[in-house]
PAZAPA-4460 file (N, C-alpha, C; in steps of 0.05 Angstrom, whole numbers, plus 32768, in hexadecimal, padded with zeros to 4 digits):
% residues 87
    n_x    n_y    n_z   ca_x   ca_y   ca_z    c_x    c_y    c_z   seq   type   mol
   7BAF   807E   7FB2   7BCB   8084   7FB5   7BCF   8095   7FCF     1      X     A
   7BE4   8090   7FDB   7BEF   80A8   7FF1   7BF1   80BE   7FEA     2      X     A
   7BE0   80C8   7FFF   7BEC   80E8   7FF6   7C0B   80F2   8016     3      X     A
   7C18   80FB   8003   7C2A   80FA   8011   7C37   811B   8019     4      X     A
   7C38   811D   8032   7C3C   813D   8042   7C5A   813E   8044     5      X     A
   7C65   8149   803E   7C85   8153   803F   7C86   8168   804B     6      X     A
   7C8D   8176   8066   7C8C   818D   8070   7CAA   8198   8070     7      X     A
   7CBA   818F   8067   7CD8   8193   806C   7CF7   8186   8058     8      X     A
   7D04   8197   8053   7D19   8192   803E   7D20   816A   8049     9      X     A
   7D26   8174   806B   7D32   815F   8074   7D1E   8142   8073    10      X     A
   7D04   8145   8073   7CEE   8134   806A   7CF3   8128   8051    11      X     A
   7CF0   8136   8043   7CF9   8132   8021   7D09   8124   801A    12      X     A
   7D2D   8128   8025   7D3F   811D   8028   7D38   8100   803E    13      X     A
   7D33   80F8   804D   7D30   80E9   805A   7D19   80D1   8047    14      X     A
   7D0B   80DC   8036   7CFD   80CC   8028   7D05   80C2   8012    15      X     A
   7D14   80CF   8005   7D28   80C7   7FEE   7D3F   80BC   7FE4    16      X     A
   7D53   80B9   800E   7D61   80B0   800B   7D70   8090   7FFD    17      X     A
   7D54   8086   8001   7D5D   8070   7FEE   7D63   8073   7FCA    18      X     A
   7D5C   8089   7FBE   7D61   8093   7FAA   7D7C   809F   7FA8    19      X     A
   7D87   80B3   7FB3   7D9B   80B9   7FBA   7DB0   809D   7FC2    20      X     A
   7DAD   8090   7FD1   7DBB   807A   7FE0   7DBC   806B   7FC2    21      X     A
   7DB2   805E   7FAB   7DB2   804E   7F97   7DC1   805A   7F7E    22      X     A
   7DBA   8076   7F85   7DCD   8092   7F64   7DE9   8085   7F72    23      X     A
   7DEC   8091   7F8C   7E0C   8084   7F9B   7E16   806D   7F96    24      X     A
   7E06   8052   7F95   7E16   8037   7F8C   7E1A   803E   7F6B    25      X     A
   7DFE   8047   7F62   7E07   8042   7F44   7E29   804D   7F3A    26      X     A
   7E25   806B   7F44   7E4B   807B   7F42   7E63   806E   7F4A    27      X     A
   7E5A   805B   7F67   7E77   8053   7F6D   7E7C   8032   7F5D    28      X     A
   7E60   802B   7F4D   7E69   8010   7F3E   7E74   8021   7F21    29      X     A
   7E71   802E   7F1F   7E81   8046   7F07   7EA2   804C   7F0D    30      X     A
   7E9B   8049   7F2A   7EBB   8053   7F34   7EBF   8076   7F39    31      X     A
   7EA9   8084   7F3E   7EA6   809B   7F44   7E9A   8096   7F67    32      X     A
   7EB0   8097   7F75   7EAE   808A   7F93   7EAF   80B8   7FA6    33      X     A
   7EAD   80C7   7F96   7EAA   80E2   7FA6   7E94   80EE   7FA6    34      X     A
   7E87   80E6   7F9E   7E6D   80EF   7F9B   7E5A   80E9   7FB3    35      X     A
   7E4A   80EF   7FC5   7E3D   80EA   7FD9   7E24   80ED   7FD9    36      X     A
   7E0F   80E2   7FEB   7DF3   80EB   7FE4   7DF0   8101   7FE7    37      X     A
   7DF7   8110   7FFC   7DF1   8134   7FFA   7E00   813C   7FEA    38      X     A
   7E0E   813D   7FD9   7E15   8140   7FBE   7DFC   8140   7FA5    39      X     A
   7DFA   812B   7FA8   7DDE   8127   7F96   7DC6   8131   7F9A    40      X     A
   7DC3   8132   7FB3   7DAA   8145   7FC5   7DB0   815F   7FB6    41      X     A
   7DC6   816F   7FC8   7DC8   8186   7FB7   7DCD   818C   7F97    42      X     A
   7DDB   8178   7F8F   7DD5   8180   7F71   7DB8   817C   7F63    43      X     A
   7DA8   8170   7F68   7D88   8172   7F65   7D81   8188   7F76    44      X     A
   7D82   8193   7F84   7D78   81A3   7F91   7D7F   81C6   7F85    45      X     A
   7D96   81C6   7F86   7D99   81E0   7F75   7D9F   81DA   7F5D    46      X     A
   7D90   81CB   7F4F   7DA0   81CD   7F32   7D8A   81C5   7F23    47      X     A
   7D7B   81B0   7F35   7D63   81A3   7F21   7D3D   81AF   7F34    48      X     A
   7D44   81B3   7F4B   7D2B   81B3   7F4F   7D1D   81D0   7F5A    49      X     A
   7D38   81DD   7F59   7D3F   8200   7F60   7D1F   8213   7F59    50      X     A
   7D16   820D   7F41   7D03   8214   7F3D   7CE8   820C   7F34    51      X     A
   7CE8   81F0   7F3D   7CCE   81DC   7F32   7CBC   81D9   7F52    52      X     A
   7CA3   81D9   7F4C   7C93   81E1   7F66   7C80   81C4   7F63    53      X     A
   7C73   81B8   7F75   7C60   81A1   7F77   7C6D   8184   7F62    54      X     A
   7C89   8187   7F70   7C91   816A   7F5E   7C87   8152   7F6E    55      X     A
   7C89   8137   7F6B   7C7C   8125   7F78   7C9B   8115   7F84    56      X     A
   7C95   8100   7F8F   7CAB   80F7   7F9B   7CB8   80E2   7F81    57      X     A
   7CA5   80DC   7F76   7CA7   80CA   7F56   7CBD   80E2   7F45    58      X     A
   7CB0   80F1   7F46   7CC5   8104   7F2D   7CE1   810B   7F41    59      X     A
   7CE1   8110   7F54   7CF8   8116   7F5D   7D0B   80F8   7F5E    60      X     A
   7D06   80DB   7F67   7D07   80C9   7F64   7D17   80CC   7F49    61      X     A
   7D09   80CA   7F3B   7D17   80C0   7F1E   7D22   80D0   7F12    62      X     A
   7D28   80FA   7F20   7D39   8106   7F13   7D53   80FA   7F2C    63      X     A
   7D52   80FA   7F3D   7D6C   80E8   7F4B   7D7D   80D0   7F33    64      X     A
   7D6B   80BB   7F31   7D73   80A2   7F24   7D79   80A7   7F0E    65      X     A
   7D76   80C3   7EFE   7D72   80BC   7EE0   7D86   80D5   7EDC    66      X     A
   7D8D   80E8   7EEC   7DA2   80FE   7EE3   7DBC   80EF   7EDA    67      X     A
   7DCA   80FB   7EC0   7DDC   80E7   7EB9   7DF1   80EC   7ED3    68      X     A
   7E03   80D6   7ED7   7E20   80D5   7EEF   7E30   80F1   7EDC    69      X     A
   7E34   80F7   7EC7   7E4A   810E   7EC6   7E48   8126   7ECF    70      X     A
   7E24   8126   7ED6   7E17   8141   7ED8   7E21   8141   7EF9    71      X     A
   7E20   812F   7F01   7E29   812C   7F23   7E3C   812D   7F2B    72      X     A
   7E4E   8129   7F18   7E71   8127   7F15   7E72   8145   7F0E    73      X     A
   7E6A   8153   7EFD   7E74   816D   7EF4   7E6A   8182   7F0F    74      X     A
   7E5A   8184   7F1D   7E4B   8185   7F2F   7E68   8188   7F48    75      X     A
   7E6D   817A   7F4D   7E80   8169   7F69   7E99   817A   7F5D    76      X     A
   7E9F   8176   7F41   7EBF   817F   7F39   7EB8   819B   7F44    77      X     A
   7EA5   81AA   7F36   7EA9   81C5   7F37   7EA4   81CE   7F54    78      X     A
   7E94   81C0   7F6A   7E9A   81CE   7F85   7EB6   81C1   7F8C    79      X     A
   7EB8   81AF   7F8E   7EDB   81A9   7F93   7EEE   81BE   7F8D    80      X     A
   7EF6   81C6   7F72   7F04   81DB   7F68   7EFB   81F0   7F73    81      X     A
   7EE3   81F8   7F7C   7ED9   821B   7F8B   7EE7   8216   7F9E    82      X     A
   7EE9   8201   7FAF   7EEE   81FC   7FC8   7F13   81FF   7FC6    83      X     A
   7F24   81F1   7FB4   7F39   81FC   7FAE   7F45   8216   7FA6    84      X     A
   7F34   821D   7F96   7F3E   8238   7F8E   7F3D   8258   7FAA    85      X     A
   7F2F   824E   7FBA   7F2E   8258   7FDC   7F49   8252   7FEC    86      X     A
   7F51   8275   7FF4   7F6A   826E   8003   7F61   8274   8013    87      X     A
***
């Protein structure tokens, strides 16, 4: 197997994006068309992987694909509304 060196958030992201890029079709064939990949980036990132150390690109992979869409929707609503409630 590869062993595989990640030196950088933007590495990481750049490797995954096809994971991210596929969570995105699945939402907008749902009809949830606001949601974006750095949306999903960041909501795995502070929400799911905030405190997990030596995950593999497999587990991050399939917490992308496999987080339910409301968790990504609830996610998006509530910075939207922060972002409104700012005068």
């Amino acid at each position: 197997m590869e062993d595989i060196n990640i030196k950088s958030q933007k590495e990481l992201f750049v490797r995954i994006k096809p994971a991210l890029r596929c969570k995105k079709h699945e939402l907008m064939a749902q009809g949830i068309n606001y949601i974006t990949e750095i949306d999903i980036w960041n909501y795995n990132k502070n929400n799911i992987w905030i405190n997990k150390n030596g995950l593999t690109l497999a587990e991050i992979v399939n917490g992308i694909l496999n987080t339910p869409n409301q968790e990504y929707e609830k996610y998006v609503i509530k910075k939207i509304n922060a972002k409104e409630d700012v005068i």
